[in-house]
N, C-alpha and C positions, 0 to 999 in steps of 0.2 A: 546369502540372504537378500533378498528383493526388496526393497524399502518403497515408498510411493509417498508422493507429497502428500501435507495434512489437510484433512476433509476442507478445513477454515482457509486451504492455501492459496492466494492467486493463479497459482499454480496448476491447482486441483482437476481435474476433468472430471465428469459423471463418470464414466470408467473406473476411473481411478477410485470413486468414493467405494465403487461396489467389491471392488477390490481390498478396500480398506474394512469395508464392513462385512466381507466376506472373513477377517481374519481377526476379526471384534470380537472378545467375551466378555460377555456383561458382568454384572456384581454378582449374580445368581451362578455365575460361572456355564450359564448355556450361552451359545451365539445370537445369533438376534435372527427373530421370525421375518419372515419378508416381507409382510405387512408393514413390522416395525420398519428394515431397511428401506422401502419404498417409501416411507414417510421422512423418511434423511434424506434422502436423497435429494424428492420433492422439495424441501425446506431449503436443502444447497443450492437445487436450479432456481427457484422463485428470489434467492439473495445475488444469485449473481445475474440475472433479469436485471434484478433491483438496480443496482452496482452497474449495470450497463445502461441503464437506461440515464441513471444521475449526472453519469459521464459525459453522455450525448448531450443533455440539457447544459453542462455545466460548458461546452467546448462552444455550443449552439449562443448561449448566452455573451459568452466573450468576444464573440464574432459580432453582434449586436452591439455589445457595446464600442468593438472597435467601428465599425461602420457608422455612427450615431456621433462618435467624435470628428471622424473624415468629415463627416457632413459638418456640422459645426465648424470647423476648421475652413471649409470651401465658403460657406455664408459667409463667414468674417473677412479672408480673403479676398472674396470677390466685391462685397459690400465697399473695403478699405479701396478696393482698385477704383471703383469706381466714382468713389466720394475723392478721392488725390486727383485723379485724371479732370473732376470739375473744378478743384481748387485751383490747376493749374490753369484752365483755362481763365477763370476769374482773375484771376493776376496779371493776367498777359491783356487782357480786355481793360482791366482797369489802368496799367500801363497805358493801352492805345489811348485810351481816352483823353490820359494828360498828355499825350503827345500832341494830340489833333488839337487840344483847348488852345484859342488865340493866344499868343503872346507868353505862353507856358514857357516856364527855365526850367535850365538842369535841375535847380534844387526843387523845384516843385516833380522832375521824373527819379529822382534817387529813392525815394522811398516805396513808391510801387514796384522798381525795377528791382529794388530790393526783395523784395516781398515776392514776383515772379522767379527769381531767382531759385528762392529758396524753396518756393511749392515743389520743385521739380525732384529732393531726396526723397520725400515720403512718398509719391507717386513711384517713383525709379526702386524701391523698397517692397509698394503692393506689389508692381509685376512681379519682382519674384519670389515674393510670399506664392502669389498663384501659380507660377511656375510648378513650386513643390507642391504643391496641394494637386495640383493638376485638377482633373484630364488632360488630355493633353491638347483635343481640342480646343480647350478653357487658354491650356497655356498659349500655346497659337495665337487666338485670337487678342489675348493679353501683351504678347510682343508685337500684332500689326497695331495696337492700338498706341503702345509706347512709341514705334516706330512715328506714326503720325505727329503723337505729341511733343517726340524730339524735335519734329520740322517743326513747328509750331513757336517752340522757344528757340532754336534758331533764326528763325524770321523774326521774332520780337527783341531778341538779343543785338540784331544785325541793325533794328528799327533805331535802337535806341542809341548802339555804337555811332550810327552816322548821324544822329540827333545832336550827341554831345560833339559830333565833332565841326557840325554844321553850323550849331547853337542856334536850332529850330527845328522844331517838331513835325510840322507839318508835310513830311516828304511823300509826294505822292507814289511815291514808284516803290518805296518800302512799304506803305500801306499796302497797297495793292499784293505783295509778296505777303504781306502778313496774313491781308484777310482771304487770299488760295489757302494757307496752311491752315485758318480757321475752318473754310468749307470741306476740307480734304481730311482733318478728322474726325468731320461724324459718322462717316459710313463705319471705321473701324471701331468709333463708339457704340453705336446700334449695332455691331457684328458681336464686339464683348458681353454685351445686356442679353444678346441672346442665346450665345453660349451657354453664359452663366445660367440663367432659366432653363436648358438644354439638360444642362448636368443636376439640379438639384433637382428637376422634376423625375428624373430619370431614376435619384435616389429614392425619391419617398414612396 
C-alpha cells in the first residue's frame, strides 16, 4: 500500500495533495468533485506561498537586524579610538609643557607623566575593539595610527626619563624628538577619521 505525506505536511507537494484527494471519501461516502479538489489544493498552494514568504521576511529581517548592530558596534569602536588617540595626545602635550615651564621639578612632572602614562591602556584597548569590528581597512588604518602614537609616547617617555635624570626640563634635542612624533601622527590621524567615514557611509 502507497502512503503519501498529509495534505497539512511540510512535506506535502501539490502532487501529492491530488493524490491524496484522489483516494478521499467524503462523509457522503462519494469522492470529491474536482471543482471541490481544485479548491484544496488552491488553499494548500496559497498557505504554503504564505509560509514562504514569512520565512523570507523572517531570515531578511534578521539580517537587518544583525547589520544595524555591526554598525553600532563600528560607531562606538571608532568614536572610542578616536576620543583615546586625542586623550593620549593631551597628556603627552601637557607633560611637555611642565617640562619646558622655567625652573619646573620632578614633582611638579610626576603627575602629568602620570596621567600620559596611563592614557596609552584605553587607546591600546580602542585599536583592538576596531580590529574586530573591522573592516579591515578601518583596522589597518587603526594599527598605522597606534603605530604613530606608540612613537609619540616613546619620545615623551624618553623626554621625561632624561628630565629626571638631568634634573631639568628643558632639553632641547628631546623636544625636538618629541615635537617629529607630534607632527608624524596626524597624517595617520586623518587617514583613521576617514576610513572610519569610508566604512559607515558605505553602511547606511
Amino acid at each position: 500500500m502507497t502512503t503519501w505525506p498529509a495534505a497539512g505536511s511540510p512535506y506535502a507537494t501539490v502532487d501529492d495533495s491530488i493524490r491524496i484527494l484522489a483516494t478521499t471519501v467524503r462523509e457522503d461516502g462519494h469522492r470529491p468533485k474536482p471543482h471541490e479538489a481544485i479548491g484544496t489544493i488552491g488553499g494548500f498552494g496559497g498557505g504554503l506561498v504564505t509560509a514562504l514568504s514569512q520565512g523570507l521576511q523572517q531570515r531578511r529581517q534578521r539580517q537587518i537586524d544583525r547589520e544595524l548592530r555591526l554598525e553600532e558596534a563600528r560607531r562606538s569602536a571608532y568614536g572610542t579610538c578616536i576620543s583615546t588617540s586625542k586623550q593620549v595626545s593631551a597628556a603627552w602635550w601637557k607633560l611637555a609643557a611642565s617640562l619646558r615651564a622655567e625652573g619646573s621639578t620632578e614633582e611638579q612632572w610626576r603627575e602629568p607623566a602620570a596621567d600620559a602614562h596611563a592614557a596609552w591602556a584605553p587607546f591600546s584597548s580602542a585599536v583592538a575593539e576596531v580590529t574586530v569590528v573591522g573592516p579591515a581597512f578601518v583596522a589597518d588604518a587603526a594599527d598605522a595610527l597606534r603605530r604613530a602614537m606608540y612613537a609619540l609616547d616613546m619620545a615623551g617617555t624618553a623626554w621625561h626619563e632624561a628630565a629626571r635624570q638631568a634634573g631639568v626640563g628643558r632639553l632641547e634635542d628631546f623636544d625636538a624628538q618629541y615635537m617629529q612624533a607630534v607632527e608624524a601622527k596626524r597624517a595617520p590621524g586623518s587617514a583613521f577619521q576617514a576610513a572610519a567615514r569610508r566604512a559607515l557611509q558605505a553602511e547606511s
